[in-house]
C-alpha positions in Angstrom: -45.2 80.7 173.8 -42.4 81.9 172.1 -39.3 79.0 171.5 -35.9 80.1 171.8 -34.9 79.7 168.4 -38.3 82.3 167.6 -37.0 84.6 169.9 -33.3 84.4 168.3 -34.6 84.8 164.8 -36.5 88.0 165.4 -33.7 89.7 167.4 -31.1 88.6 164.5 -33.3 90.9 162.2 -32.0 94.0 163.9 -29.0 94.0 161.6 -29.4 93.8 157.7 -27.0 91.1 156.8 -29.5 89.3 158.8 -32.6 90.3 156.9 -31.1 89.6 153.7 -30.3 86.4 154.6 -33.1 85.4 155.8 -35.5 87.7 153.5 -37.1 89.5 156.9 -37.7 92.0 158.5 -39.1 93.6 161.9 -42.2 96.4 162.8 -43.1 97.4 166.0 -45.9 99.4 167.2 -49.8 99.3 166.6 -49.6 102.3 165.0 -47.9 101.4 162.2 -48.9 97.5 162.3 -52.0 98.8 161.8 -51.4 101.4 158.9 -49.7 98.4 157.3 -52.8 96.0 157.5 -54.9 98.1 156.0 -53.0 98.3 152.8 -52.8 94.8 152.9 -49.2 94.3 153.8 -48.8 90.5 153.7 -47.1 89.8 157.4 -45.9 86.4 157.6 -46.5 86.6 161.5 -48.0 88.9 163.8 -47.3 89.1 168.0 -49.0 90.9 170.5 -49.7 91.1 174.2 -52.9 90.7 175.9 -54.2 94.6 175.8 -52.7 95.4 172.1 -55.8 96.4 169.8 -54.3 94.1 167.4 -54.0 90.8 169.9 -57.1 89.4 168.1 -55.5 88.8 165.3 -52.0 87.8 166.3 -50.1 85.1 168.1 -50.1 86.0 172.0 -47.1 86.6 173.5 -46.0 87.9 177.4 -44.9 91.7 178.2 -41.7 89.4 179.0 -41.5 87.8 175.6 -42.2 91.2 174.0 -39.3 92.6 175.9 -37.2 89.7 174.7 -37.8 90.7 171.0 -38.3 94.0 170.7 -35.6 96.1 169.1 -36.2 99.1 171.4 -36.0 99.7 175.1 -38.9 100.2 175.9 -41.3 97.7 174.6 -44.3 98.0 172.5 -47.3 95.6 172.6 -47.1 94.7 169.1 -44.6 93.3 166.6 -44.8 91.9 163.0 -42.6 90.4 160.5 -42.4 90.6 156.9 -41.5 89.5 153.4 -38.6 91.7 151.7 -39.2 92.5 148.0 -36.8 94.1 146.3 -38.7 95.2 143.0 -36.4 96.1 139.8 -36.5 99.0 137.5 -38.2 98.6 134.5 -36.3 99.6 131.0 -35.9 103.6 131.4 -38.9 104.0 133.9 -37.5 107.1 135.1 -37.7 108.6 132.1 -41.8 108.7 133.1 -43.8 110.2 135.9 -42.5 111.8 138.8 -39.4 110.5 140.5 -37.8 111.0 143.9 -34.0 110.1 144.0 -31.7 109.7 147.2 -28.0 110.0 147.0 -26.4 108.1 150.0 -28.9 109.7 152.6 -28.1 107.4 155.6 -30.2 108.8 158.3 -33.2 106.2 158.1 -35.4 109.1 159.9 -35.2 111.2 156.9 -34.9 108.2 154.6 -38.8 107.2 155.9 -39.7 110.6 155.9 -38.6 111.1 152.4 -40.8 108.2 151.3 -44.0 110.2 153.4 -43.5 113.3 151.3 -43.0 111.1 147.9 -46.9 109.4 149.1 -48.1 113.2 149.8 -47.1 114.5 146.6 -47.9 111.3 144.6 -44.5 110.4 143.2 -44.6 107.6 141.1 -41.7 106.4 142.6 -38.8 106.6 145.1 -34.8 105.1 143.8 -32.2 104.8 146.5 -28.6 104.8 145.9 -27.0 101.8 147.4 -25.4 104.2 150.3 -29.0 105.2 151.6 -30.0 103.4 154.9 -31.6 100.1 154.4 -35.2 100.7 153.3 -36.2 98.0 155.8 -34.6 99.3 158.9 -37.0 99.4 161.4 -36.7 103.5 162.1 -36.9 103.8 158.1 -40.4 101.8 158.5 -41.8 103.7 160.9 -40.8 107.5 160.1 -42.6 106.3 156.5 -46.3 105.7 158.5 -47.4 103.6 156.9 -45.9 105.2 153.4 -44.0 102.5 152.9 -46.5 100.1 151.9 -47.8 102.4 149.6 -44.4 104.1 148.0 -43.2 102.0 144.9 -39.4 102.3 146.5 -36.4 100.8 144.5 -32.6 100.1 145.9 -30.4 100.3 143.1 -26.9 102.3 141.8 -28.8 106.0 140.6 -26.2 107.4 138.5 -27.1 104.8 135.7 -30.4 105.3 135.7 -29.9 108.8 136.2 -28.6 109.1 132.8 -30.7 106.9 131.2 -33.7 109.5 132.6 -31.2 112.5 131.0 -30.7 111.2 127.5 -35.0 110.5 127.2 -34.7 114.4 127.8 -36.2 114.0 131.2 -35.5 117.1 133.3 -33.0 115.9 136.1 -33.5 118.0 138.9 -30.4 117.8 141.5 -31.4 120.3 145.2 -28.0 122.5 145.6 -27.7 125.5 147.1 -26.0 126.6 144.1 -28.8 126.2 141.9 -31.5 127.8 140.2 -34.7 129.4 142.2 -36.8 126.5 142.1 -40.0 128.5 142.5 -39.1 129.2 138.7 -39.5 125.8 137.5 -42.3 125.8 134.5 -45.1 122.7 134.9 -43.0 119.3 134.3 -45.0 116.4 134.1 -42.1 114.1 133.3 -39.1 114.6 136.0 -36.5 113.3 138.7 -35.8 115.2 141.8 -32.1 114.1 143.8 -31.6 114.9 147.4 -28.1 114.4 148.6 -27.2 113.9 152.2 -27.4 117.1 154.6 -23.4 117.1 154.9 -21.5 116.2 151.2 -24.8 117.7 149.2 -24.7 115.2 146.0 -21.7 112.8 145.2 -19.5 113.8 143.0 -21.2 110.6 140.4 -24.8 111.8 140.5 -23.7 115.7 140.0 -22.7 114.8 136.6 -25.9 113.5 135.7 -28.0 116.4 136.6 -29.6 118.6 134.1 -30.4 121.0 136.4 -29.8 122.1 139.8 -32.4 124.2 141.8 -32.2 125.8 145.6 -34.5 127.2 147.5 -34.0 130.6 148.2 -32.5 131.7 151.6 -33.7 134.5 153.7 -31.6 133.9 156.6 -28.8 132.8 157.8 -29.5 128.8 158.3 -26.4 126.8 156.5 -29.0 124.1 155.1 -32.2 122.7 154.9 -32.8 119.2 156.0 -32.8 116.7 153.3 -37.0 115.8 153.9 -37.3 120.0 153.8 -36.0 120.6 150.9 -37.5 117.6 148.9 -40.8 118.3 150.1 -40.0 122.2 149.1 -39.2 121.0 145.8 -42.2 118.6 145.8 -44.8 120.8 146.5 -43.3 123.7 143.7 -43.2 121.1 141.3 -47.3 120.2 141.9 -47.7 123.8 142.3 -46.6 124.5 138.6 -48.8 121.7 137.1 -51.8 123.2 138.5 
């Protein structure tokens, strides 16, 4: 059984002022709940109804209490909260690996697809700029699959860092149509790749920083790629070349 001020908790964490008050947040769906398990995502409490494949190891709840705390419409038969971590940067880290940057993409859905093709491609990490949607939004959560367990994902302002990244002669690669053909890059073992939103492109901040814009070529007549396209595009020419 569920108390009242349970039930008022959980459906607070739909906004983010009330996850980072409390240090929570919300997942819904086995699917996910599952994926998360296995990579040992310490929930701090699990619910499901009577016919969830995870109501073994969680605290029972009614298809009526589920409906009372589910964030969607239509409920699912499992739910889980978690911790929020919000890891820091180490001293120039981007200057090292392979980096995925986000300038102010605020539609979670590509925001948790971003950090799938960042897992795919083995980034060693994913920075968000403080405009991106909230990386524990339930939608970003669950467009990652499970990615998000698994991506090292920092919030934090990018242009600083950006620059820091530049000036240890890391290539700084910003995705504008104006660019460079990226299926031209040589093998870079050391880089950062910034996606702007679909609409402005990159802010007028992180443009400066770039070292180098690239674009993939157009054969049509599209306008743009989406944000998740063209990073994965990117992605996968920048593995290509190390090979």
């Amino acid at each position: 059984m569920l108390f009242k001020t349970d039930i008022a908790r959980i459906r607070s964490l739909r906004e983010k002022k009330h996850r980072e008050a409390l240090g929570l947040f919300v997942v819904e769906g086995e699917k996910v709940i599952a994926e998360l398990l296995r990579e040992k995502f310490p929930f701090l409490e699990i619910y499901a109804t009577p016919d969830s494949t995870l109501a073994q190891n969680a605290t029972p709840v009614t298809e009526a209490e589920m409906a009372r705390i589910s964030h969607y419409p239509t409920p699912g038969t499992a739910l889980a909260v978690g911790p929020i971590a919000r890891p820091a940067l180490a001293d120039n880290e981007l200057a090292r690996g392979l980096t995925l940057a986000l300038d102010d993409i605020q539609d979670p859905g590509n925001v948790g697809t971003l950090l799938r093709i960042a897992d795919w491609f083995a980034f060693d990490r994913v920075v968000c700029s403080p405009g991106c949607a909230d990386l524990f939004s339930q939608k970003v959560i669950n467009a990652s699959m499970g990615s998000f367990a698994r991506v090292r994902a920092v919030a934090t302002p990018i242009a600083p860092v950006l620059i820091e990244a530049a000036q240890a002669d890391t290539p700084v690669l910003g995705c504008d149509l104006g660019g460079g053909d990226v299926h031209e890059l040589e093998p870079l073992h050391n880089a950062v790749v910034v996606v702007g939103s679909e609409g402005r492109g990159l802010t007028p901040e992180v443009r400066a920083t770039v070292t180098r814009l690239v674009t993939i070529p157009r054969h049509g007549r599209a306008e743009s790629l989406n944000a998740a396209i063209a990073a994965a595009i990117v992605a996968d020419n920048l593995r290509r070349a190390q090979s």
